[in-house]
Phi, psi and omega in degrees: 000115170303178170294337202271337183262348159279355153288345161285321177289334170311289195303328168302332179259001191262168205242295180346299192245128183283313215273001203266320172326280143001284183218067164007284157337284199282313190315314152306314176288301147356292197265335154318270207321331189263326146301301204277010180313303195303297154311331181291296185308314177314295221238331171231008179236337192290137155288148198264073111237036191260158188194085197210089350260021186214113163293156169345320190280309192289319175262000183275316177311320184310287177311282175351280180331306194298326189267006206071013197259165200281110221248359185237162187221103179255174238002105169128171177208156165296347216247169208279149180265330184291337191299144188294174117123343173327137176225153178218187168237139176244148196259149184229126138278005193221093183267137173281157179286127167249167174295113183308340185259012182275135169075046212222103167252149136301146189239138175087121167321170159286347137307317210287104194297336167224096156263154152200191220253135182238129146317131186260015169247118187204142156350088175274193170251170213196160188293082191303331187300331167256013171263182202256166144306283204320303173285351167279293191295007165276316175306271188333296168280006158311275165344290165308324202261326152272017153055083197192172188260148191226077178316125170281315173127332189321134154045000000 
């Protein structure tokens, strides 16, 4: 007499778990799916921008990193570029005269007693202490010129 049919009586006599009573079989094949789920969702269902709590992309650099390894990936992205709501910036070797209010919300309702037009393009802020005086004023009249806001970091 094997392992499998005293494992079968076992299971038919225990009380605890209805489906292994019931079905054995299957049941034992249930719960071996369910210990290996968590690898099944890794490795063939997770999307690698998928991100709970770390997406794919995100631990391959992590793994990269650890081995020593060439951690970018250039000319290009994985990501679907075609997909609806994808945004990007495109780039002109030849730039046009554009419309002043393109790239341009209002800020402040119609309530609002000074509302005015702010750029969705800005500065943020960042360490002046490793940029140059040179590379501050340039960040700066670039800002004047495109009329955009220029976070300092200050205070």
């Amino acid at each position: 007499i094997n392992h499998s049919f005293f494992k079968g009586i076992k299971d038919l006599t225990q009380t605890s778990h209805t489906i292994l009573r019931n079905f054995p079989v299957l049941g034992h094949v249930r719960y071996y799916l369910e210990s290996v789920r968590p690898e099944i969702r890794q490795y063939f269902i997770e999307g690698d921008n998928d991100s709970v709590p770390f997406s794919r992309m995100q631990r391959s650099i992590v793994y990269q990193r650890a081995k020593l390894q060439t951690d970018n990936m250039p000319f290009g992205t994985r990501r679907n570029a075609y997909s609806e709501g994808y945004q990007w910036i495109k780039h002109s070797l030849s730039p046009t005269d554009l419309d002043e209010t393109l790239g341009r919300v209002t800020v402040g309702g119609p309530h609002c007693t000074q509302p005015y037009n702010a750029s969705i393009f800005n500065i943020s802020a960042m360490s002046y202490g490793a940029l140059s005086k040179n590379a501050i004023l340039a960040l700066n009249g670039g800002a004047k010129m495109g009329n955009f806001f220029h976070n300092t970091g200050e205070g």
